[in-house]
C-alpha positions, -999 to +999 in steps of 0.1 A: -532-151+031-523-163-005-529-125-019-502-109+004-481-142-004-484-131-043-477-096-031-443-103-014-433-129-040-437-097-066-422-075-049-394-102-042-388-108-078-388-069-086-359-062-067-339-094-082-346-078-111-335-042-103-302-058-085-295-075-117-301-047-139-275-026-121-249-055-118-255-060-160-249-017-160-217-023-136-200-051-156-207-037-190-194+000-182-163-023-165-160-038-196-171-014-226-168+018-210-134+018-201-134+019-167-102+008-153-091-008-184-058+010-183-048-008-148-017-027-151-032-064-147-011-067-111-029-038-096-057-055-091-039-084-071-024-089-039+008-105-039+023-131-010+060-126-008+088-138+020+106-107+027+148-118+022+162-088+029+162-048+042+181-025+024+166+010+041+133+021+057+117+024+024+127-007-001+127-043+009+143-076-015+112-102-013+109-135-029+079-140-049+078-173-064+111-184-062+127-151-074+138-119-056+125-085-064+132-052-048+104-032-037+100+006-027+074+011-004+046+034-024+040+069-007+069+070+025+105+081+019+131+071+049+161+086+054+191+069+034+217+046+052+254+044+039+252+030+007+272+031-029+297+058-010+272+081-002+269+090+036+245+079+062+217+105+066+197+117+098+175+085+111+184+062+083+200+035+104+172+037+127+147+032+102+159+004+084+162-010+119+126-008+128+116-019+094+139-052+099+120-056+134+091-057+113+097-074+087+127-102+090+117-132+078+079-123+076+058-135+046+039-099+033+009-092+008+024-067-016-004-045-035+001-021-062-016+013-065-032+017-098-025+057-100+013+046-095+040+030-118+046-006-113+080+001-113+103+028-108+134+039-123+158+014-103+135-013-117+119-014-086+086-027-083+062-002-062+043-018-034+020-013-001+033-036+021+008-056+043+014-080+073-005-106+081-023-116+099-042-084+109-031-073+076-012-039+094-001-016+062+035-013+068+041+016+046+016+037+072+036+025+104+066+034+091+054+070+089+031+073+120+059+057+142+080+086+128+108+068+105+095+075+079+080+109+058+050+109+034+064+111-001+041+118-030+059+114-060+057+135-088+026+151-074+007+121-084-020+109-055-023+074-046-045+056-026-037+062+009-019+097+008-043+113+029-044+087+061+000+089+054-004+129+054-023+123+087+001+097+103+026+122+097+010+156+112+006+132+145+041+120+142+058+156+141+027+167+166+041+137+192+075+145+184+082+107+175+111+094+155+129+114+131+108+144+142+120+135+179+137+170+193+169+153+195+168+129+169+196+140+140+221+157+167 
């Protein structure tokens, strides 16, 4: 009985060891190799934030630690409301409705995408916008439900461009939303 004991406790201790060598080979390529060492340090952190304000189907004001930030939803472009003298387009109002139903008042988890900008060129910081508590990612709905298209910017892929791409093929396939036969009479 003690032999297959020894046997087990060996073989036990070989694979702590093999775990251990891979988790020393993980952290030291994290560390030495590079490997996302060019990440802005937020991308790597998930940000609570009440949501103050909607301004369109796209960018939300938030309040993160006592001060207010605009942020443009990463990968989804909504049609523009009536703003700065420039007119209302096709489904604008409806989608900055629907993202207020969402999001009014609701405390969010903003994430970055490392292959994105934090901010843009309004000084907007670029976000996926989760609600709790299932931790739905906003920036999807908005495009599956139809108010919103996929938008890669610049060419440059981010995270979830290919389940957005998706949302939106079913979207225009279910005739939802903006893609709605009647929707921009």
């Amino acid at each position: 009985m003690s032999g297959k004991r020894g046997f087990y406790k060996r073989v036990l201790l070989y694979c702590v060891a093999i775990v251990f060598f891979f988790l020393l080979i993980f952290f030291f390529s994290q560390k030495y190799l590079g490997v996302n060492n060019t990440l802005h340090p937020s991308s790597r952190v998930i940000i609570k934030a009440r949501v103050a304000k909607v301004i369109d189907g796209d960018t939300v004001d938030v309040v993160i630690d006592g001060k207010e930030e605009r942020v443009r939803l990463i990968g989804i472009d909504a049609s523009e409301v009536e703003h700065e003298g420039k007119p209302k387009e096709c489904f604008g109002e409806e989608a900055k409705l629907y993202l207020e139903g969402l999001l009014s008042g609701q405390t969010v988890q903003l994430q970055p995408d490392s292959t994105q900008s934090d901010r843009d060129e309004y000084n907007r910081l670029l976000r996926y916008v989760f609600l709790p508590p299932e931790e739905r990612l906003v920036n999807s709905i908005m495009v599956s439900q139809g108010f919103a298209r996929e938008y890669t910017f610049k060419g440059i892929p981010y995270h979830y461009q290919k389940e957005f791409q998706d949302a939106q093929q079913i979207a225009k396939r279910l005739k939802v939303g903006l893609w709605a036969e009647n929707a921009c009479l």
